[in-house]
PyMOL Python script that loads the backbone (N, CA, C, O; Angstrom):
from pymol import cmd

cmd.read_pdbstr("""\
ATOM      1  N   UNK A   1      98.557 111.130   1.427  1.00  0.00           N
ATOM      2  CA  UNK A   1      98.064 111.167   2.783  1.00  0.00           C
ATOM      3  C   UNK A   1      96.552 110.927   2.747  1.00  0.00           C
ATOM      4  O   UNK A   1      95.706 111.273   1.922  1.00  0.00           O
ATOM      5  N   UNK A   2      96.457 110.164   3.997  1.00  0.00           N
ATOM      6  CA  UNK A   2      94.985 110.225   3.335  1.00  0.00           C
ATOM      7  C   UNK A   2      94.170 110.294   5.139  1.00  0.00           C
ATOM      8  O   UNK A   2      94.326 109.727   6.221  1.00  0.00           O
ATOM      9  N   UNK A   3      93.231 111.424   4.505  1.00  0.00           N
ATOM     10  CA  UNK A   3      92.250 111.875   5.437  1.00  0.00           C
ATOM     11  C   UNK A   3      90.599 112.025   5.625  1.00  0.00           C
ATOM     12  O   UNK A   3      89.820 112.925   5.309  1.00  0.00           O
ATOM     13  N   UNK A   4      90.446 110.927   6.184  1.00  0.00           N
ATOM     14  CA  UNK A   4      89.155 110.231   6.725  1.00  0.00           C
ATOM     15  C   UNK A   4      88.309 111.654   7.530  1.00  0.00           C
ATOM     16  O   UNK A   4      88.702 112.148   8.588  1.00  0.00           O
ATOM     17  N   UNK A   5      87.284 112.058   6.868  1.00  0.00           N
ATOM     18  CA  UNK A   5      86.269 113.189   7.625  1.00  0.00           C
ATOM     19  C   UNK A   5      85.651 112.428   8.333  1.00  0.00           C
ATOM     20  O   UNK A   5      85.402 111.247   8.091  1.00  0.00           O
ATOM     21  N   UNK A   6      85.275 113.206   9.507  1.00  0.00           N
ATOM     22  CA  UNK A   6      84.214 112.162  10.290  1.00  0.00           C
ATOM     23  C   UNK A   6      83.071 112.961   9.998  1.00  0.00           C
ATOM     24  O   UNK A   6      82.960 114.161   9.744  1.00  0.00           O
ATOM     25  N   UNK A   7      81.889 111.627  10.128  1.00  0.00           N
ATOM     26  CA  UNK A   7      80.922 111.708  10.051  1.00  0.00           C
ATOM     27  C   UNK A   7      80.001 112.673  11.380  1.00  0.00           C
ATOM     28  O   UNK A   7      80.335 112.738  12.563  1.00  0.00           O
ATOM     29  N   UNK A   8      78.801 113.337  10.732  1.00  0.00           N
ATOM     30  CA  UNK A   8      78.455 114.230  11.605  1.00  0.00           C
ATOM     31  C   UNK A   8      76.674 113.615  11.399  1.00  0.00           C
ATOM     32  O   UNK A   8      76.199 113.077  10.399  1.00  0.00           O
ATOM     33  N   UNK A   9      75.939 113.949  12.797  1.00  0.00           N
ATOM     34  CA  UNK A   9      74.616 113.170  12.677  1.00  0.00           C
ATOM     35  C   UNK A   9      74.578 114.817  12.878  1.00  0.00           C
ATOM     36  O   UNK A   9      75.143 115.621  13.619  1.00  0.00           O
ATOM     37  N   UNK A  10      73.432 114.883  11.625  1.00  0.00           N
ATOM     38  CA  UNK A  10      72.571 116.329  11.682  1.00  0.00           C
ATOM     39  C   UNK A  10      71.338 115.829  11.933  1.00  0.00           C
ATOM     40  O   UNK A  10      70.731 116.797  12.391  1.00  0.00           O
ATOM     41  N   UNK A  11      70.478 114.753  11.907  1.00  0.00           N
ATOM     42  CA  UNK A  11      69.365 114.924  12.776  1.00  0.00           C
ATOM     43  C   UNK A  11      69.125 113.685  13.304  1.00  0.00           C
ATOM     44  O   UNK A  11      69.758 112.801  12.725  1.00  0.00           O
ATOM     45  N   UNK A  12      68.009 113.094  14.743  1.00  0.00           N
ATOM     46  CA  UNK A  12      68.247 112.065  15.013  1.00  0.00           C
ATOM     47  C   UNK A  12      66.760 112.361  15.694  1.00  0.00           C
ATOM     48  O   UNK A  12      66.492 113.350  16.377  1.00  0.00           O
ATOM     49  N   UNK A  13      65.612 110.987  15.259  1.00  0.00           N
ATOM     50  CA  UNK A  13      64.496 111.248  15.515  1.00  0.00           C
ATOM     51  C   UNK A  13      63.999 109.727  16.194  1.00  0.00           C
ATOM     52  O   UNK A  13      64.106 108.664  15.582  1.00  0.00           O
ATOM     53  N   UNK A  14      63.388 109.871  17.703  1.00  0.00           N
ATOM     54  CA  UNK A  14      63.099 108.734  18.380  1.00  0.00           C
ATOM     55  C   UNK A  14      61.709 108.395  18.134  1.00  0.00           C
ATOM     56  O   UNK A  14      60.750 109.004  18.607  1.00  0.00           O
ATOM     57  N   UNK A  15      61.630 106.840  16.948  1.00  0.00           N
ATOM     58  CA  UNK A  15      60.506 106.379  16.534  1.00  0.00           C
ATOM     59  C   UNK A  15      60.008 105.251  17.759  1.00  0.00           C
ATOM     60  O   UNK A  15      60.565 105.035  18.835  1.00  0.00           O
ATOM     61  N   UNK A  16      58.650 104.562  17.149  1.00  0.00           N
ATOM     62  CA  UNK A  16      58.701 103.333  17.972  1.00  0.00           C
ATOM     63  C   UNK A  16      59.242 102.330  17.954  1.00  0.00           C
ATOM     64  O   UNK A  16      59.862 101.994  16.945  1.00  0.00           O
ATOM     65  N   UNK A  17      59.168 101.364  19.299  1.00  0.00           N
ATOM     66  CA  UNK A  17      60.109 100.135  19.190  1.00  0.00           C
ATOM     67  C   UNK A  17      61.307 100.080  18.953  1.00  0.00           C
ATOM     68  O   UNK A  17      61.877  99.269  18.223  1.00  0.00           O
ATOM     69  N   UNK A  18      61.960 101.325  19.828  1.00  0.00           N
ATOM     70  CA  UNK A  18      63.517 101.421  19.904  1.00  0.00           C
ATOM     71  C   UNK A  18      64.024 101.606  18.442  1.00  0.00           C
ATOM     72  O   UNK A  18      65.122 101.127  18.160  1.00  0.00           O
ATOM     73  N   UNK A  19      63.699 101.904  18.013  1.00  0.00           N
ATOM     74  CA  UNK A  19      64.320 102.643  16.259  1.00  0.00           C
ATOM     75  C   UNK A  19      64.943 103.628  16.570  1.00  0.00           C
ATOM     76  O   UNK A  19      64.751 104.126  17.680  1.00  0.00           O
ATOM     77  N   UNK A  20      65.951 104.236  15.589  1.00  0.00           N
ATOM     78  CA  UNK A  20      65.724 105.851  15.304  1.00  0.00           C
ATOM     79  C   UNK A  20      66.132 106.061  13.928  1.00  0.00           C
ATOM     80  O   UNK A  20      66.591 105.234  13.141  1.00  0.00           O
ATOM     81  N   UNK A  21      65.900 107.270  13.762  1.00  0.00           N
ATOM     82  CA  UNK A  21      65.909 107.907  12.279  1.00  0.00           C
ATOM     83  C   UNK A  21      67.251 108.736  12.257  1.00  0.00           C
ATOM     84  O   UNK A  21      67.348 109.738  12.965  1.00  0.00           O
ATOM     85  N   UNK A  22      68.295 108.316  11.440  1.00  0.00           N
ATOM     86  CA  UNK A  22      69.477 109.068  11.596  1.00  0.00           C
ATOM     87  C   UNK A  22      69.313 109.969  10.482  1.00  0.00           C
ATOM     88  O   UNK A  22      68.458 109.665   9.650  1.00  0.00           O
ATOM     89  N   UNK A  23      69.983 111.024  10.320  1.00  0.00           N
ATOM     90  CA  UNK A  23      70.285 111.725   8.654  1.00  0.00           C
ATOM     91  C   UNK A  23      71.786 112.288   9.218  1.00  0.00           C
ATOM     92  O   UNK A  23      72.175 112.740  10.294  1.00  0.00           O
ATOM     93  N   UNK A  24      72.312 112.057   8.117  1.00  0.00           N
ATOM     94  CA  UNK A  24      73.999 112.498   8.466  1.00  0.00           C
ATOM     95  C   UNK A  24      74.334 113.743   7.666  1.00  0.00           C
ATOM     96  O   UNK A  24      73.388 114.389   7.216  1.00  0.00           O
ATOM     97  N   UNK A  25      75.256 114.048   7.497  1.00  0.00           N
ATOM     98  CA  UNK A  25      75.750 115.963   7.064  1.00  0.00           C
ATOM     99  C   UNK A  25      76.074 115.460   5.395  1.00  0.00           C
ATOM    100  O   UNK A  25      76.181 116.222   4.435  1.00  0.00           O
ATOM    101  N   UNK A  26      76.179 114.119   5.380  1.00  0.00           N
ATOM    102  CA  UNK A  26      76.608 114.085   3.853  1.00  0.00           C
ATOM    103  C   UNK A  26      75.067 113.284   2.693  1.00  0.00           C
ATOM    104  O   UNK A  26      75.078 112.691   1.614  1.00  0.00           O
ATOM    105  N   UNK A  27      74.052 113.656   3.562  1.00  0.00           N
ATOM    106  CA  UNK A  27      72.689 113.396   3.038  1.00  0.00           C
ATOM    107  C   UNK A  27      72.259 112.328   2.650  1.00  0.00           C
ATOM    108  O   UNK A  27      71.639 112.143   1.603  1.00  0.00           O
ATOM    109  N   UNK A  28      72.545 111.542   3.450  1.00  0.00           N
ATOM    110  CA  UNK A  28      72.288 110.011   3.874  1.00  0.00           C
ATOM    111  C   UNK A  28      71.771 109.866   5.005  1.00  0.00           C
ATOM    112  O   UNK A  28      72.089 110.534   5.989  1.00  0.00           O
ATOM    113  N   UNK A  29      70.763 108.813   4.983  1.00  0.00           N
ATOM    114  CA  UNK A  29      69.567 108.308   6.160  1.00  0.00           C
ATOM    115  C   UNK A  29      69.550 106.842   6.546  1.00  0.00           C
ATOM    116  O   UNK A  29      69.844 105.865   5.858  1.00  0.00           O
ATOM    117  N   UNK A  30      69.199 106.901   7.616  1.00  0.00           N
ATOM    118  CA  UNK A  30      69.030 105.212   7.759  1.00  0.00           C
ATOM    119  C   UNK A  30      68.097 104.934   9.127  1.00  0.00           C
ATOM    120  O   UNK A  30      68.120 105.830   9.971  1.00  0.00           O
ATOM    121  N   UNK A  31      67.525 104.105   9.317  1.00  0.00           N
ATOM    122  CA  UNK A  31      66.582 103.573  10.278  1.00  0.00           C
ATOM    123  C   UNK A  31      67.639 102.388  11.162  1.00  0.00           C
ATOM    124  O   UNK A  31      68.182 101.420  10.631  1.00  0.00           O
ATOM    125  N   UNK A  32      67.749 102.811  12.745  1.00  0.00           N
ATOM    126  CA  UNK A  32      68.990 102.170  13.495  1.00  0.00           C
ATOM    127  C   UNK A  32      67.399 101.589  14.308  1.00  0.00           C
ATOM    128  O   UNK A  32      66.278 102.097  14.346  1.00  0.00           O
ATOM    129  N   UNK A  33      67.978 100.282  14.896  1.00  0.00           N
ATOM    130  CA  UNK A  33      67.229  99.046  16.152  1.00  0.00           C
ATOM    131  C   UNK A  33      68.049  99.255  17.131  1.00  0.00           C
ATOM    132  O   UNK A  33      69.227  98.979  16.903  1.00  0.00           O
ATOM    133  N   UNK A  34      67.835  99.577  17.943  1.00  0.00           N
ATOM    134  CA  UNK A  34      68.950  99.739  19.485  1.00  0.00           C
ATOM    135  C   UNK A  34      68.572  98.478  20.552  1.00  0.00           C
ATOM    136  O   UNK A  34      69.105  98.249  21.637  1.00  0.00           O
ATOM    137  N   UNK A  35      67.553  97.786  19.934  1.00  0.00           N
ATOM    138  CA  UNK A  35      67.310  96.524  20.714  1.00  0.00           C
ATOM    139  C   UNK A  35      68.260  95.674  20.984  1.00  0.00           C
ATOM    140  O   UNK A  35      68.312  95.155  22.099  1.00  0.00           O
ATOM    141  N   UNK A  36      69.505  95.284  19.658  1.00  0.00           N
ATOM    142  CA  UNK A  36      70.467  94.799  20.553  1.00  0.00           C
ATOM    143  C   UNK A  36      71.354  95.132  21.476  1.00  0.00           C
ATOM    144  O   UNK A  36      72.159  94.426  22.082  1.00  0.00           O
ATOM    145  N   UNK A  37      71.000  97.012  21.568  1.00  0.00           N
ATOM    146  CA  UNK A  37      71.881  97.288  23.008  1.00  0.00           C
ATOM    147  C   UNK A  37      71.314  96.761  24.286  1.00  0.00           C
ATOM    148  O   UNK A  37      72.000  96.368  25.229  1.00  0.00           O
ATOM    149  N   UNK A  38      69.922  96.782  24.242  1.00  0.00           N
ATOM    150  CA  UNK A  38      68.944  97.509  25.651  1.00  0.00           C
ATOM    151  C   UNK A  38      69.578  95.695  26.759  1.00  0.00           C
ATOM    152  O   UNK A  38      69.313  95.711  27.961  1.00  0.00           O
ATOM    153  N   UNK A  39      70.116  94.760  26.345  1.00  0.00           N
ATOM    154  CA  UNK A  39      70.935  94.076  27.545  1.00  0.00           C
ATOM    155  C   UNK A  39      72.574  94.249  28.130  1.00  0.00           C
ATOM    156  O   UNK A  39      73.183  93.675  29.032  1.00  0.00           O
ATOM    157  N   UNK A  40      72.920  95.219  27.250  1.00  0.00           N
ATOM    158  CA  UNK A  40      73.711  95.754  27.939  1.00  0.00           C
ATOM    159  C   UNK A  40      73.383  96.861  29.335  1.00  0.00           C
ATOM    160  O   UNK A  40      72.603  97.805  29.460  1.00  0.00           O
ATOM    161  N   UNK A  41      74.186  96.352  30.080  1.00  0.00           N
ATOM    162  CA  UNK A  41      73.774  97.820  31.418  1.00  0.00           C
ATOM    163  C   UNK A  41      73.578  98.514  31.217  1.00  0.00           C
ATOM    164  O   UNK A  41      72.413  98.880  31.369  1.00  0.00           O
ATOM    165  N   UNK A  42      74.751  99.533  30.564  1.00  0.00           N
ATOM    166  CA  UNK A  42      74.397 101.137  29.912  1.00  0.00           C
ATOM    167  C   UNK A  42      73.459 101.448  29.492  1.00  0.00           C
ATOM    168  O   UNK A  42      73.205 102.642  29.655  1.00  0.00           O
ATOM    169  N   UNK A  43      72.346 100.545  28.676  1.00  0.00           N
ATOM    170  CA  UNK A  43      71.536 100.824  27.896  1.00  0.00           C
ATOM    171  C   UNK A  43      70.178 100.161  28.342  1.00  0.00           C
ATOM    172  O   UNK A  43      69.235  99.990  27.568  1.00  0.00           O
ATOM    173  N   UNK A  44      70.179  99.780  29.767  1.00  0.00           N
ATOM    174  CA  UNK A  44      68.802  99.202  30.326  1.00  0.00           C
ATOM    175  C   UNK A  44      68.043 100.240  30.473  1.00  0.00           C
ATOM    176  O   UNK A  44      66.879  99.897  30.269  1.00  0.00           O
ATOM    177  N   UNK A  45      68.160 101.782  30.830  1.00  0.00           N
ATOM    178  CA  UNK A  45      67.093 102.913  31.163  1.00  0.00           C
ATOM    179  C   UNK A  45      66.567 102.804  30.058  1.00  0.00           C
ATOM    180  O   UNK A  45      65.362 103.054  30.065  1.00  0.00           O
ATOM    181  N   UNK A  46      66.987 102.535  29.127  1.00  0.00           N
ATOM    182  CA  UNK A  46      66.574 102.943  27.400  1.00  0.00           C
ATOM    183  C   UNK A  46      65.202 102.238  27.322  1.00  0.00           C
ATOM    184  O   UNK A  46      64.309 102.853  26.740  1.00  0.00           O
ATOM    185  N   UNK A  47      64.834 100.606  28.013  1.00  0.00           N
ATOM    186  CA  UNK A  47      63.855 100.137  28.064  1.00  0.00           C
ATOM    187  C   UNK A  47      62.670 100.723  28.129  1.00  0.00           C
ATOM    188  O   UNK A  47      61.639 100.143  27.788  1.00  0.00           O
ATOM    189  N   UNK A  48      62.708 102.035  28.612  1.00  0.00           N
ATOM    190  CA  UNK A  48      61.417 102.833  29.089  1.00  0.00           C
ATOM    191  C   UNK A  48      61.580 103.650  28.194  1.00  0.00           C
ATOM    192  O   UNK A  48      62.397 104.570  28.218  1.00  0.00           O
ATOM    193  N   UNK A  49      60.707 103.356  27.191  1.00  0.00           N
ATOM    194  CA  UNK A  49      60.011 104.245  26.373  1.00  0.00           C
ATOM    195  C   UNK A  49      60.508 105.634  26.464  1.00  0.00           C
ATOM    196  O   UNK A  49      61.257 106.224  25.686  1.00  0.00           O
ATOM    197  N   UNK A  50      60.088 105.949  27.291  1.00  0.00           N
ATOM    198  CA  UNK A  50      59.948 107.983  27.550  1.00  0.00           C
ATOM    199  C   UNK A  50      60.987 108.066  28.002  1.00  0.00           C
ATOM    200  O   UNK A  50      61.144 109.265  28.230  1.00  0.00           O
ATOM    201  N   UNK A  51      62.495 107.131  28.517  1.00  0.00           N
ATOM    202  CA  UNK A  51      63.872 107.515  28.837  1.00  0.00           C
ATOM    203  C   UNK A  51      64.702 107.246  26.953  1.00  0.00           C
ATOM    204  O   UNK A  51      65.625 107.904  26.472  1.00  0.00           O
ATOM    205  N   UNK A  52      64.106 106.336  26.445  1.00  0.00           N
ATOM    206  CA  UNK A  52      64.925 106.288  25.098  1.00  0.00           C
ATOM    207  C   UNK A  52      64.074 107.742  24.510  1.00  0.00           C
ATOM    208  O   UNK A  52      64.841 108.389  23.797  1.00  0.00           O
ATOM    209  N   UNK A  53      63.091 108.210  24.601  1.00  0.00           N
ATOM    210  CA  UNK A  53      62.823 109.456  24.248  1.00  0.00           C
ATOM    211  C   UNK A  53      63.600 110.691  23.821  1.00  0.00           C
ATOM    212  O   UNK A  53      63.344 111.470  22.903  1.00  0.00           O
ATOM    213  N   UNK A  54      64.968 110.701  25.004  1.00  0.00           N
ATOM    214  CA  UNK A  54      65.156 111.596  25.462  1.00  0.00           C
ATOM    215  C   UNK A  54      66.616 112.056  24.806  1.00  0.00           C
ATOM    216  O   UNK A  54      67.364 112.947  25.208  1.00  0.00           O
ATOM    217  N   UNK A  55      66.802 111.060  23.532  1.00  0.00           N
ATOM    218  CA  UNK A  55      68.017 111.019  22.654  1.00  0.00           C
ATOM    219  C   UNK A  55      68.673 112.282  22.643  1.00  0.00           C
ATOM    220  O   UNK A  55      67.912 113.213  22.909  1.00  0.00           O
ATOM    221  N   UNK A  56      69.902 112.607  22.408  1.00  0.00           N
ATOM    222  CA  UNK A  56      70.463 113.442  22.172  1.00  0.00           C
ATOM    223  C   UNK A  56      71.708 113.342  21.301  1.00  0.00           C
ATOM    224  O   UNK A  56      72.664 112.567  21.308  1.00  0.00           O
ATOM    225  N   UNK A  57      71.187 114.971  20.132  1.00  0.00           N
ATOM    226  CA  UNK A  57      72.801 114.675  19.047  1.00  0.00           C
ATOM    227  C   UNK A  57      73.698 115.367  19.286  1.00  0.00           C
ATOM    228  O   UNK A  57      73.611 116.575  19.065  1.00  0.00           O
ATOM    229  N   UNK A  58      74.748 114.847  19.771  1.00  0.00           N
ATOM    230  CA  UNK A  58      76.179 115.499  19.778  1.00  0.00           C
ATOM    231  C   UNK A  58      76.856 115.373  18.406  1.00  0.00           C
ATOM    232  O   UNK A  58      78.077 115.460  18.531  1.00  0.00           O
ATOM    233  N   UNK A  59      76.594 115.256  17.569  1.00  0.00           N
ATOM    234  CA  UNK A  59      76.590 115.471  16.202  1.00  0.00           C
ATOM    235  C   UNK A  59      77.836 114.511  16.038  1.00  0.00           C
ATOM    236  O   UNK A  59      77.862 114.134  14.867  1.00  0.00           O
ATOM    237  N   UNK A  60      78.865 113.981  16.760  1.00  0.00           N
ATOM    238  CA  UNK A  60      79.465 112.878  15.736  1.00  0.00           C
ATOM    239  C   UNK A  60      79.109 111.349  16.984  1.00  0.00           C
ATOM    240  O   UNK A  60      79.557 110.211  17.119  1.00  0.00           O
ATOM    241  N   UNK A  61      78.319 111.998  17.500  1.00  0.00           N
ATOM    242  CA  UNK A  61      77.612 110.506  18.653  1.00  0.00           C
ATOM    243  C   UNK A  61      75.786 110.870  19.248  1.00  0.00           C
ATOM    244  O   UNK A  61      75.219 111.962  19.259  1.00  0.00           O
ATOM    245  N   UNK A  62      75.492 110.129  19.486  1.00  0.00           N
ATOM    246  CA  UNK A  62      73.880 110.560  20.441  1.00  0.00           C
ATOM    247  C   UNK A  62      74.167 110.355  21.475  1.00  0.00           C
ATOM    248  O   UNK A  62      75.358 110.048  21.516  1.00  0.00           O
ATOM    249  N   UNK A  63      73.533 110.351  22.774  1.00  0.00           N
ATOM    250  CA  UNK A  63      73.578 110.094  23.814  1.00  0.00           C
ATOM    251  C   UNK A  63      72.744 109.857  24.551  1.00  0.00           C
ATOM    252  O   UNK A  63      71.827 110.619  24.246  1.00  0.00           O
ATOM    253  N   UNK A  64      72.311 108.975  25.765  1.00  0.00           N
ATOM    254  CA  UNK A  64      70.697 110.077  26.885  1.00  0.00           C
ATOM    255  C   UNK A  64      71.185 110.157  27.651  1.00  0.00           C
ATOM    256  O   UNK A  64      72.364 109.818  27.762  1.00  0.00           O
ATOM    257  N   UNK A  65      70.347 110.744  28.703  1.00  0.00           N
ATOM    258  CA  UNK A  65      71.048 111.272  30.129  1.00  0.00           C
ATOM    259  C   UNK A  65      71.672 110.157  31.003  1.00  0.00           C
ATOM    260  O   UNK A  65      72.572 110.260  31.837  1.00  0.00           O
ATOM    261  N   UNK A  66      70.819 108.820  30.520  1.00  0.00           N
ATOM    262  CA  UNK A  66      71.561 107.620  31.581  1.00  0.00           C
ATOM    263  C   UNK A  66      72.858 107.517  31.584  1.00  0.00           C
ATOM    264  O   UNK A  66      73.541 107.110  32.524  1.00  0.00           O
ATOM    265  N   UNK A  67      73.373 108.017  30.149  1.00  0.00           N
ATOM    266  CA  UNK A  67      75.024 107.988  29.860  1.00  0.00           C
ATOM    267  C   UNK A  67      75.290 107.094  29.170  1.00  0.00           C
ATOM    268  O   UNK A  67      76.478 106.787  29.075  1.00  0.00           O
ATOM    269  N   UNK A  68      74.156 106.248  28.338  1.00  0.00           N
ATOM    270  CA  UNK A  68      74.622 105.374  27.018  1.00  0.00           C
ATOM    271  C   UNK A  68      74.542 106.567  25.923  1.00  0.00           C
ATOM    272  O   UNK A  68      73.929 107.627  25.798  1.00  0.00           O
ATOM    273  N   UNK A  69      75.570 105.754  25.145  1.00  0.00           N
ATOM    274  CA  UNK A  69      75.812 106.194  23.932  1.00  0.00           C
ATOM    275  C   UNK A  69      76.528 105.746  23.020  1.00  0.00           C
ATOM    276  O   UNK A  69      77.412 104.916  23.229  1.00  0.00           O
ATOM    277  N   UNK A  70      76.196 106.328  21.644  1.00  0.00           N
ATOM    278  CA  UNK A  70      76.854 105.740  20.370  1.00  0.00           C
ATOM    279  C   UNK A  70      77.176 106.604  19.146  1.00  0.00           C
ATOM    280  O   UNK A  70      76.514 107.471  18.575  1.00  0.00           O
ATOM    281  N   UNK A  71      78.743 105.959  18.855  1.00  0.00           N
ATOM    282  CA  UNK A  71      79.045 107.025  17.508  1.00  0.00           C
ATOM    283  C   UNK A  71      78.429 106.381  16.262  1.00  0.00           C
ATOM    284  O   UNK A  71      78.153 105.229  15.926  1.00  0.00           O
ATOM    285  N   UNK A  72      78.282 108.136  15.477  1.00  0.00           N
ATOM    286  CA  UNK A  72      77.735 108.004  14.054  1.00  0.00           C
ATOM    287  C   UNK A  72      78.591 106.897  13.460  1.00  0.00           C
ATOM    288  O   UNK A  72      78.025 106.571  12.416  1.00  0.00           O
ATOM    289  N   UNK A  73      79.617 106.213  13.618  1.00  0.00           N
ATOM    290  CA  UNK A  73      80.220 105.180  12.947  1.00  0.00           C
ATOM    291  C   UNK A  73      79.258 103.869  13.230  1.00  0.00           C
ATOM    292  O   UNK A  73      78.736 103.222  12.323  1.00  0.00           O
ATOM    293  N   UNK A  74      79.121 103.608  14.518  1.00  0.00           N
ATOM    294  CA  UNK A  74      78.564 102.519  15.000  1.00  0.00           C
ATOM    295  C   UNK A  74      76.655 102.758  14.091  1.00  0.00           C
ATOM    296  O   UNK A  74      75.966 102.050  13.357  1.00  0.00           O
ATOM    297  N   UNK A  75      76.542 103.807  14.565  1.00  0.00           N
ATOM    298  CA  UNK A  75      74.953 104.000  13.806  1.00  0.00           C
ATOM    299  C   UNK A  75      74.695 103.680  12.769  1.00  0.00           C
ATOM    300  O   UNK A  75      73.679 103.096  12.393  1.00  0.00           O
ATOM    301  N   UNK A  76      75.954 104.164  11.921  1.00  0.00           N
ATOM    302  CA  UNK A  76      76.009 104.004  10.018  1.00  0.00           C
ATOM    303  C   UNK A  76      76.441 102.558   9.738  1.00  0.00           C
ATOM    304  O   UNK A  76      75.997 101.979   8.747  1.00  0.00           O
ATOM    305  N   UNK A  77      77.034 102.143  10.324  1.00  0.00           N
ATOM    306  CA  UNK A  77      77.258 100.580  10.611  1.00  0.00           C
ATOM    307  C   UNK A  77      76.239  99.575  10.704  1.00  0.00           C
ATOM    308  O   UNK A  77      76.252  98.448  10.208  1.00  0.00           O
ATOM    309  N   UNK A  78      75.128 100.268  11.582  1.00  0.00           N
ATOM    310  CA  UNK A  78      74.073  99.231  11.740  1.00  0.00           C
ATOM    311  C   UNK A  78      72.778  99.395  10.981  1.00  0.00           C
ATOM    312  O   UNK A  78      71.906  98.563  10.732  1.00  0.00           O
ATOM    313  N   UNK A  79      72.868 100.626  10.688  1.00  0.00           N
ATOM    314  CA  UNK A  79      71.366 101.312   9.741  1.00  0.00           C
ATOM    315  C   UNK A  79      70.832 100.687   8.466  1.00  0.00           C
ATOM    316  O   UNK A  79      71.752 100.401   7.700  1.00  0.00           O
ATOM    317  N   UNK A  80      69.876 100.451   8.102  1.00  0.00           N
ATOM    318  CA  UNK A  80      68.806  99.879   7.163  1.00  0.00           C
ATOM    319  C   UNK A  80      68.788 101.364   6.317  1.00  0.00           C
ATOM    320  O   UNK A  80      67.904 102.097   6.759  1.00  0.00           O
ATOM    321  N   UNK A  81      69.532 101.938   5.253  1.00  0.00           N
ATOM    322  CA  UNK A  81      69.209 103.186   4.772  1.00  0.00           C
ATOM    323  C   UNK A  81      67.895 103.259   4.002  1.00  0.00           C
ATOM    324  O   UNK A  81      67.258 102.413   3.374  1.00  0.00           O
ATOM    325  N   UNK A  82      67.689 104.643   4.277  1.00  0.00           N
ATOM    326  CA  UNK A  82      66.247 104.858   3.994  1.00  0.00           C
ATOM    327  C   UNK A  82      66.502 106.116   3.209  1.00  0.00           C
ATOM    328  O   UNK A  82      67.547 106.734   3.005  1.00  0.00           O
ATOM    329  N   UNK A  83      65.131 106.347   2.782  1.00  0.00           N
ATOM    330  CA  UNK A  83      65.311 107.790   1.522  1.00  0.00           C
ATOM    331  C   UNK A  83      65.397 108.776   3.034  1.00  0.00           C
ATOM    332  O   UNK A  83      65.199 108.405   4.191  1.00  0.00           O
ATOM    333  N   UNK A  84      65.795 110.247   2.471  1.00  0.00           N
ATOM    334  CA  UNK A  84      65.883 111.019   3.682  1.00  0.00           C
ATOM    335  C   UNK A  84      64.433 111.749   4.130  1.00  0.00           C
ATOM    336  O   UNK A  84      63.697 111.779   3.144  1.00  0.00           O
ATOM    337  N   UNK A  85      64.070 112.090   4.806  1.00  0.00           N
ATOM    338  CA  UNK A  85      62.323 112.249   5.132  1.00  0.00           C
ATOM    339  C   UNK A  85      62.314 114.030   4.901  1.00  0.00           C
ATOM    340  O   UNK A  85      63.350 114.580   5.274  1.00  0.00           O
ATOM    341  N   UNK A  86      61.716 114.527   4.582  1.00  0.00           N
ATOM    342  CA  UNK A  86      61.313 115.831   4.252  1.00  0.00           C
ATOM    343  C   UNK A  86      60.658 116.434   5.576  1.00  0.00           C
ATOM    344  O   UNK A  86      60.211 117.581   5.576  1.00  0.00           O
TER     345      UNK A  86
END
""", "prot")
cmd.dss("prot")
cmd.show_as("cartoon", "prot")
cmd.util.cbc("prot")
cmd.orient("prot")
């Protein structure tokens, strides 16, 4: 049988130029670009700086208040891994 854990975002930090800094529960990091969301609808508030600010971790997705969002699959999918930051 085989059983797939899901992935959990333990921290999620909003850099500049639509980046963010993921670190996941199994101690892995990566630097995500959300620029190819921001033409999707969902993800036009995100354009403003101080609304992509406002990230939030639901620990197996982020979210902001506009109501875009994305799972740690999609994140780990797109991330540039990086050492994990202290």
């Amino acid at each position: 049988m085989n059983i797939s854990r899901t992935m959990n975002i333990v921290e999620v930090v909003p850099r500049a130029n639509h980046v963010l800094y993921i670190r996941m529960d199994d101690g892995q990091a990566g630097l995500v670009d959300i620029t190819p969301f921001l033409e999707s609808e969902a993800f036009f508030a995100l354009k403003n700086p101080e609304e992509f600010q406002r990230v939030r971790n639901g620990q197996y997705f982020i979210e902001w208040p506009c109501g875009a969002d994305l799972s740690a699959d999609t994140l780990r999918a797109r991330w540039l891994p990086v050492e994990v930051e202290v």
